[in-house]
Short mmCIF file of the C-alpha atoms (twelve columns), coordinates in Angstrom:
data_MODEL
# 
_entry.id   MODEL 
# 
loop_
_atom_site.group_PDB 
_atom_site.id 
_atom_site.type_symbol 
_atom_site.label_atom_id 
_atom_site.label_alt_id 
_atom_site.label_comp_id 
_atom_site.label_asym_id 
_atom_site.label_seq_id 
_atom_site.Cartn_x 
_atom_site.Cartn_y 
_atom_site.Cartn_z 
_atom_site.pdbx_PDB_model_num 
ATOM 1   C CA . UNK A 1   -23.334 13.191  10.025  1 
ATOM 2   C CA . UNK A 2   -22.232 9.986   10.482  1 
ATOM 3   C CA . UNK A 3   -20.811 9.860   6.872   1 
ATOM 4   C CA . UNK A 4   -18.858 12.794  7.371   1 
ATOM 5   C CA . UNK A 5   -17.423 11.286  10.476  1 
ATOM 6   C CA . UNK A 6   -16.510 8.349   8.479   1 
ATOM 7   C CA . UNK A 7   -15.124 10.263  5.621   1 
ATOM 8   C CA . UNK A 8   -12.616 11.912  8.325   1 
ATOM 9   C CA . UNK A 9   -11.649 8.622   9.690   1 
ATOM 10  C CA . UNK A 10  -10.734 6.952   5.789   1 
ATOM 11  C CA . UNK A 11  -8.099  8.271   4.205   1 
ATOM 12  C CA . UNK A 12  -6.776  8.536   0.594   1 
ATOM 13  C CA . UNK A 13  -4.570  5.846   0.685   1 
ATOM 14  C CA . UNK A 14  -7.417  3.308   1.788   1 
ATOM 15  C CA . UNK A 15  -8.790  3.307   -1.825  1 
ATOM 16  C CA . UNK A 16  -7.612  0.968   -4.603  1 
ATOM 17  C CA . UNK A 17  -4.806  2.177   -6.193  1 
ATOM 18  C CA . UNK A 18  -4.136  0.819   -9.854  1 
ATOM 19  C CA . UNK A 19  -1.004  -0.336  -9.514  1 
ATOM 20  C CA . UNK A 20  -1.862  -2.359  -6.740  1 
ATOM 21  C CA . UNK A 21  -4.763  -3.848  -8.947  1 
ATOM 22  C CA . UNK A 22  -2.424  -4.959  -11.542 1 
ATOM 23  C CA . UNK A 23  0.246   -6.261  -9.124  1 
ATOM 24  C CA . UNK A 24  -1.917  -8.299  -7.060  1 
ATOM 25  C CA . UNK A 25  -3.334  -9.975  -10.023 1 
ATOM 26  C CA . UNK A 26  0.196   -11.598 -10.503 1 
ATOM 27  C CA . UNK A 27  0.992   -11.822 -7.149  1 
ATOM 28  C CA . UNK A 28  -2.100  -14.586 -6.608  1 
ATOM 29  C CA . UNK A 29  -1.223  -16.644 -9.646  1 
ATOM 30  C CA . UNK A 30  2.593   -16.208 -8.732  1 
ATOM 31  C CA . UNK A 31  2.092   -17.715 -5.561  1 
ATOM 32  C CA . UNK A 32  -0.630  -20.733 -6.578  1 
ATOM 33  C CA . UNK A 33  2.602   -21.835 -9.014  1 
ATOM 34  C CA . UNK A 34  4.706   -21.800 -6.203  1 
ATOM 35  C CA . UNK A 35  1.923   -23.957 -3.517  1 
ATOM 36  C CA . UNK A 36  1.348   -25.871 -6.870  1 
ATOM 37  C CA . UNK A 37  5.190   -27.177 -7.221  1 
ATOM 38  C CA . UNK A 38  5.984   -27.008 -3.305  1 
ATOM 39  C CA . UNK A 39  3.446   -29.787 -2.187  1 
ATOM 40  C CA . UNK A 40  5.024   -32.406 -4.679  1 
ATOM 41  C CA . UNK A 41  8.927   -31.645 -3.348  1 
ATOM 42  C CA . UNK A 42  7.964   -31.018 0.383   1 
ATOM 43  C CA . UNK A 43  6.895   -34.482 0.244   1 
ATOM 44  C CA . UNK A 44  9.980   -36.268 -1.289  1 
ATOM 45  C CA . UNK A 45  12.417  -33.883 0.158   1 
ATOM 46  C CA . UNK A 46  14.372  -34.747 3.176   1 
ATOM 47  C CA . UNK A 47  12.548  -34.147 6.767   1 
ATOM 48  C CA . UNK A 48  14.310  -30.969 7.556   1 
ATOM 49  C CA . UNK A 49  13.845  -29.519 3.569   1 
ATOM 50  C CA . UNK A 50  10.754  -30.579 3.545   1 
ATOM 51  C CA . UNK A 51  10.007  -28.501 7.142   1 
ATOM 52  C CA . UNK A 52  11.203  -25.528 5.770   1 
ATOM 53  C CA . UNK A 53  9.509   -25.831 2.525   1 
ATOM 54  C CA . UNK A 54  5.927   -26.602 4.273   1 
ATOM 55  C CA . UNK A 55  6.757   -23.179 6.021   1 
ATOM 56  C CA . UNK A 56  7.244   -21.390 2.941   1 
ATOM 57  C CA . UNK A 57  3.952   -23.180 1.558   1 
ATOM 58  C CA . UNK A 58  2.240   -21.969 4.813   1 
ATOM 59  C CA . UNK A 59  3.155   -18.107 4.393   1 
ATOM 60  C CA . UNK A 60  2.634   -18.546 0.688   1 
ATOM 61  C CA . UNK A 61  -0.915  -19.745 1.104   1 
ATOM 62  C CA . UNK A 62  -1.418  -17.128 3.861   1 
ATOM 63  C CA . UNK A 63  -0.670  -14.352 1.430   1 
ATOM 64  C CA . UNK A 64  -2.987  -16.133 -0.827  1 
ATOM 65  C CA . UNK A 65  -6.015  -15.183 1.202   1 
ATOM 66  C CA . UNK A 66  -4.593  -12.032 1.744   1 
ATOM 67  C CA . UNK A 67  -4.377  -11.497 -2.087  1 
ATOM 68  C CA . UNK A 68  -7.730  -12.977 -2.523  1 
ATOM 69  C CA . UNK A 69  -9.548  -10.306 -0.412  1 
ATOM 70  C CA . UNK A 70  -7.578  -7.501  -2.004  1 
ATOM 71  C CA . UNK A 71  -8.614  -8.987  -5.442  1 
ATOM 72  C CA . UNK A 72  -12.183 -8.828  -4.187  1 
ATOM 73  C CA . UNK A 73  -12.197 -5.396  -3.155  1 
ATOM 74  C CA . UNK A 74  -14.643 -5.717  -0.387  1 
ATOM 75  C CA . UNK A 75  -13.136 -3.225  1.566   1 
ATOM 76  C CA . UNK A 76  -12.945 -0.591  -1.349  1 
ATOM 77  C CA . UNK A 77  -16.537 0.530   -0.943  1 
ATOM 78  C CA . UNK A 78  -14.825 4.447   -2.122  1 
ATOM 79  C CA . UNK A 79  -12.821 3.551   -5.659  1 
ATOM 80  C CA . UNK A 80  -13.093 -0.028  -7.296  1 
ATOM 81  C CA . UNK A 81  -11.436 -0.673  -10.073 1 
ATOM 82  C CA . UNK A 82  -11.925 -3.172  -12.984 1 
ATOM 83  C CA . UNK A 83  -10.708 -4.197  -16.192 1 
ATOM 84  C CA . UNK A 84  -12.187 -2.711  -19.294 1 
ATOM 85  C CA . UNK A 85  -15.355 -5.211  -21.026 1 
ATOM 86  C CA . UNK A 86  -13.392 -4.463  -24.276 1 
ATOM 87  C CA . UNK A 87  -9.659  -6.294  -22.325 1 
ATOM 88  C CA . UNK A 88  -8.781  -9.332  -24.311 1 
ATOM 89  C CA . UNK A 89  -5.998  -11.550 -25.312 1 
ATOM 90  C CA . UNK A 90  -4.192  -11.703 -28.277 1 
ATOM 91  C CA . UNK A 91  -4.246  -15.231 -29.905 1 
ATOM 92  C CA . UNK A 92  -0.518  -16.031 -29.059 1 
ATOM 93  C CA . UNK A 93  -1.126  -14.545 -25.357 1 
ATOM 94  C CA . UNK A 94  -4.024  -17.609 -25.491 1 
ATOM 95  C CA . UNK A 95  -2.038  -20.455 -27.313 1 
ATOM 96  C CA . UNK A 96  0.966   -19.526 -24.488 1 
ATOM 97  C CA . UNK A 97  -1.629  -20.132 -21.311 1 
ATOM 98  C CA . UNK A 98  -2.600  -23.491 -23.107 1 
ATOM 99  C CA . UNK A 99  1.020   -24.729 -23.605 1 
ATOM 100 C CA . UNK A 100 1.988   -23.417 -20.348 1 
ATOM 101 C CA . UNK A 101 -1.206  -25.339 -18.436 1 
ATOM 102 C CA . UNK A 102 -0.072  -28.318 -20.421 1 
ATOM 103 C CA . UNK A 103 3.500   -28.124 -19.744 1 
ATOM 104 C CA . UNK A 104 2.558   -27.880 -15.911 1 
ATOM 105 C CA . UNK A 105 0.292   -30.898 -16.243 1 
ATOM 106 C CA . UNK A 106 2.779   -32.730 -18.349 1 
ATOM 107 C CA . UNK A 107 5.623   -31.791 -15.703 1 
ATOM 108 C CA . UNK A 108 3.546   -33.159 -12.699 1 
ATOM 109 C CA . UNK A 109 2.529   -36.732 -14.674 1 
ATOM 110 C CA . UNK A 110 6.731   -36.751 -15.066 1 
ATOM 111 C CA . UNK A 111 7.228   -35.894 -11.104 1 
ATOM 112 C CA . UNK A 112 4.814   -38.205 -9.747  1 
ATOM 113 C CA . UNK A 113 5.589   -40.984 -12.002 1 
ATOM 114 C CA . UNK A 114 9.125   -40.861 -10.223 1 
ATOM 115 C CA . UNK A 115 8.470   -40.070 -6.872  1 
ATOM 116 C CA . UNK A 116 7.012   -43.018 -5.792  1 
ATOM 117 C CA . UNK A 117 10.410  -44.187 -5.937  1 
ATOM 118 C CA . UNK A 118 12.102  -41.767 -3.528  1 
ATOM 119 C CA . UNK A 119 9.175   -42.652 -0.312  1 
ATOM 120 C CA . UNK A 120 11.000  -43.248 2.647   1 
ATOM 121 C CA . UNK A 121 7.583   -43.944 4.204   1 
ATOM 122 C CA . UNK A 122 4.301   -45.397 3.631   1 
ATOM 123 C CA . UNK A 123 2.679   -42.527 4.976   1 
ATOM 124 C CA . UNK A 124 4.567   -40.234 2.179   1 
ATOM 125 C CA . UNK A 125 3.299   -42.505 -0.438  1 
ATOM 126 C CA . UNK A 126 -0.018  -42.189 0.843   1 
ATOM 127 C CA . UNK A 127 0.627   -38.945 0.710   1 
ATOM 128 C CA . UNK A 128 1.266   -38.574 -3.151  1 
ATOM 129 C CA . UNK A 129 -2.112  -39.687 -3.959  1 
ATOM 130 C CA . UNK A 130 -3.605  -36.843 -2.128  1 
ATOM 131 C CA . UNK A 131 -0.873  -34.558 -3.451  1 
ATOM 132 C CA . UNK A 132 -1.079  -35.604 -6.878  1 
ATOM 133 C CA . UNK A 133 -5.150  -34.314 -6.881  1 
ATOM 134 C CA . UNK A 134 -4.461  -31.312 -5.027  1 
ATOM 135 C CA . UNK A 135 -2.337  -30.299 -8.006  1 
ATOM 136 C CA . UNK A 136 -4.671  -30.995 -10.857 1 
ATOM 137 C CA . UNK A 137 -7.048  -29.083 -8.587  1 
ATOM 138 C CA . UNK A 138 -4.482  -25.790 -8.128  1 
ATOM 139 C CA . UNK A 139 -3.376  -26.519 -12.310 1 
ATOM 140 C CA . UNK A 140 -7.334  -26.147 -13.222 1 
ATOM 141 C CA . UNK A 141 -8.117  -22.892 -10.272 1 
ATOM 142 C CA . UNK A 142 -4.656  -21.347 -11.771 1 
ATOM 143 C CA . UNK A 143 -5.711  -20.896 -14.995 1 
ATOM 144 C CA . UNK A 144 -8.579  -17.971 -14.435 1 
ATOM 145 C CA . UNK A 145 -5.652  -16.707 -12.211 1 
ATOM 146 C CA . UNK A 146 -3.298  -16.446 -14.922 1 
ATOM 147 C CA . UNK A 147 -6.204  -14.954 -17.370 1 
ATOM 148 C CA . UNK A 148 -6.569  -12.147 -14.901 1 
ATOM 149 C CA . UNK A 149 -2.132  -11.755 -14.836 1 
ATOM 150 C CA . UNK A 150 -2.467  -11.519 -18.472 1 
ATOM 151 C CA . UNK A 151 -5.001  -9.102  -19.023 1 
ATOM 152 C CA . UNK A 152 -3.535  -6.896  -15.962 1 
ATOM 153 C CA . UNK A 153 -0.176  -7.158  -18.400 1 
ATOM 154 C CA . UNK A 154 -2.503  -5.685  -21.155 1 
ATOM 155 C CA . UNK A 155 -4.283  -3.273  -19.415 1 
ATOM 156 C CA . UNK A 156 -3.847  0.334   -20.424 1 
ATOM 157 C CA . UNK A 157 -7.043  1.152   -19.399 1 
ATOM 158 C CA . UNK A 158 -8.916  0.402   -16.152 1 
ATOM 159 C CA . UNK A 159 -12.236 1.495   -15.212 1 
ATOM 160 C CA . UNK A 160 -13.235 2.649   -11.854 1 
ATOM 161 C CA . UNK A 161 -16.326 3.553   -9.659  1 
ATOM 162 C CA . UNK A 162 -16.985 5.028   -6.627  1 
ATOM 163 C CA . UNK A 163 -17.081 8.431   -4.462  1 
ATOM 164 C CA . UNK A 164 -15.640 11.147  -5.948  1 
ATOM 165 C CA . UNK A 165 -13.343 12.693  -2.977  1 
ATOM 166 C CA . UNK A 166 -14.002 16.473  -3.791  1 
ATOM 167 C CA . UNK A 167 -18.213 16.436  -4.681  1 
ATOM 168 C CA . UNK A 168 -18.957 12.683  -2.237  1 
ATOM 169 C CA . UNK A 169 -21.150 11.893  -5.372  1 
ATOM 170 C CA . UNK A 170 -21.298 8.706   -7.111  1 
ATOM 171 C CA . UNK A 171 -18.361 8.580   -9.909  1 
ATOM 172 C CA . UNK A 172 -17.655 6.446   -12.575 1 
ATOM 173 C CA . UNK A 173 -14.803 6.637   -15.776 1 
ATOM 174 C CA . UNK A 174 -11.760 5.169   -16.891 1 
ATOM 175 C CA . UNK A 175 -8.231  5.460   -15.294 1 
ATOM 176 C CA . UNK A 176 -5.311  5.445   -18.156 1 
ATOM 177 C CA . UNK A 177 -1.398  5.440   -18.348 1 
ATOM 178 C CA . UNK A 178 0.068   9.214   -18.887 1 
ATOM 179 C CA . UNK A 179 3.456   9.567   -20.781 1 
ATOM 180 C CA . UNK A 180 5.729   9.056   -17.371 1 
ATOM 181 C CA . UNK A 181 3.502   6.139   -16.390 1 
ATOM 182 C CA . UNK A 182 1.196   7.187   -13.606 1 
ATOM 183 C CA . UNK A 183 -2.540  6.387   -13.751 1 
ATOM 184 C CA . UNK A 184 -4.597  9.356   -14.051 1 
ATOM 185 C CA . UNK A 185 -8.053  9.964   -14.608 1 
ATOM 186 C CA . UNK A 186 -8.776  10.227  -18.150 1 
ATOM 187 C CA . UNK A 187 -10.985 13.062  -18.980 1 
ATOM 188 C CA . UNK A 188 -11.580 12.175  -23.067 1 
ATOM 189 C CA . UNK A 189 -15.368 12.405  -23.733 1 
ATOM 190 C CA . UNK A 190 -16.124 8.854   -25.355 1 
ATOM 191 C CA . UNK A 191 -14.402 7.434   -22.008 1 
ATOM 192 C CA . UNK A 192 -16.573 9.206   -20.113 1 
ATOM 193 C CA . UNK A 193 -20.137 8.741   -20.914 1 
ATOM 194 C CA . UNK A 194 -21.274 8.478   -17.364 1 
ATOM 195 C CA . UNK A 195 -18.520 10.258  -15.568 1 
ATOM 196 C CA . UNK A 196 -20.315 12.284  -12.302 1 
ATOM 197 C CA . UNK A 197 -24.066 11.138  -11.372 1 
# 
């Protein structure tokens, strides 16, 4: 009884939707890039810049978490939904995270080998040093990030789990693209080896 209550009280849209999966996996690295190069320049820019760029840090991280417990998917106890085991990168889609994680590293020895320059304070050049791990830190927790934008760029396929909404039984298969780009259930056989339980 007091799952049929419950069922009542959640509705449809409460469950994961696909593209919400993929868009949330480059929302989070999207906005670690942007904490990553906003806590160099909010500490060199002037007071007032650098005010409104801590705010934009602030609702940037705040999103973050936001992001992070979507990405989780605690609250989807209904319909999860996961990438495929068989989801990989291609070789180039690999080489480009390298250059680009080395590019961003490169780019941060070049900004904080100037900055020290521009310190209208001693407390702002105490400041860099902090700075200046934070964003090795963010550069090295980025990179699973981006992985996870990459392979949400790749994904045809997604596989799901959870409570069917017509039968309330456990159900498991694989969520594809149709031709007009909606994400259906796919119903082909080899997808579906376990489909209802």
């Amino acid at each position: 009884m007091i799952r049929s209550c419950y069922d009542l009280l959640k509705s449809q849209e409460e469950r994961q939707t696909p593209r919400w999966f993929i868009w949330n996996r480059y929302l989070v690295a999207v906005l670690v890039l942007v904490v990553n190069f906003g806590l160099p320049a909010s500490n060199v820019l002037e007071e007032k810049y650098s005010i409104i760029l801590t705010i934009v840090i602030g609702f940037c991280l705040m999103l973050f978490f936001f992001s992070i417990y979507e990405h989780c998917a605690f609250q989807y106890y209904d319909f999860r939904l996961s990438f495929p085991k068989d989801a990989k990168l291609t070789n180039r889609q690999i080489v480009g995270l390298i250059l680009f994680h080395i590019l961003i590293i490169l780019s941060f020895c070049l900004i904080f080998s100037i900055c020290p320059n521009e310190f209208s304070t001693y407390q702002r050049y105490q400041n860099n040093h902090f700075i200046r791990i934070a964003c090795h830190l963010i550069n090295i927790m980025l990179i699973p990030l981006n992985y996870c934008a990459v392979l949400a760029w790749n994904s045809k396929k997604l596989n799901f789990r959870g409570i069917h909404p017509g039968t309330k039984r456990r159900w498991v298969g694989v969520m594809k693209k149709d031709k007009k780009g909606r994400w259906v259930v796919d119903v082909e056989p080899e997808d579906h080896r376990i489909f209802v339980v």
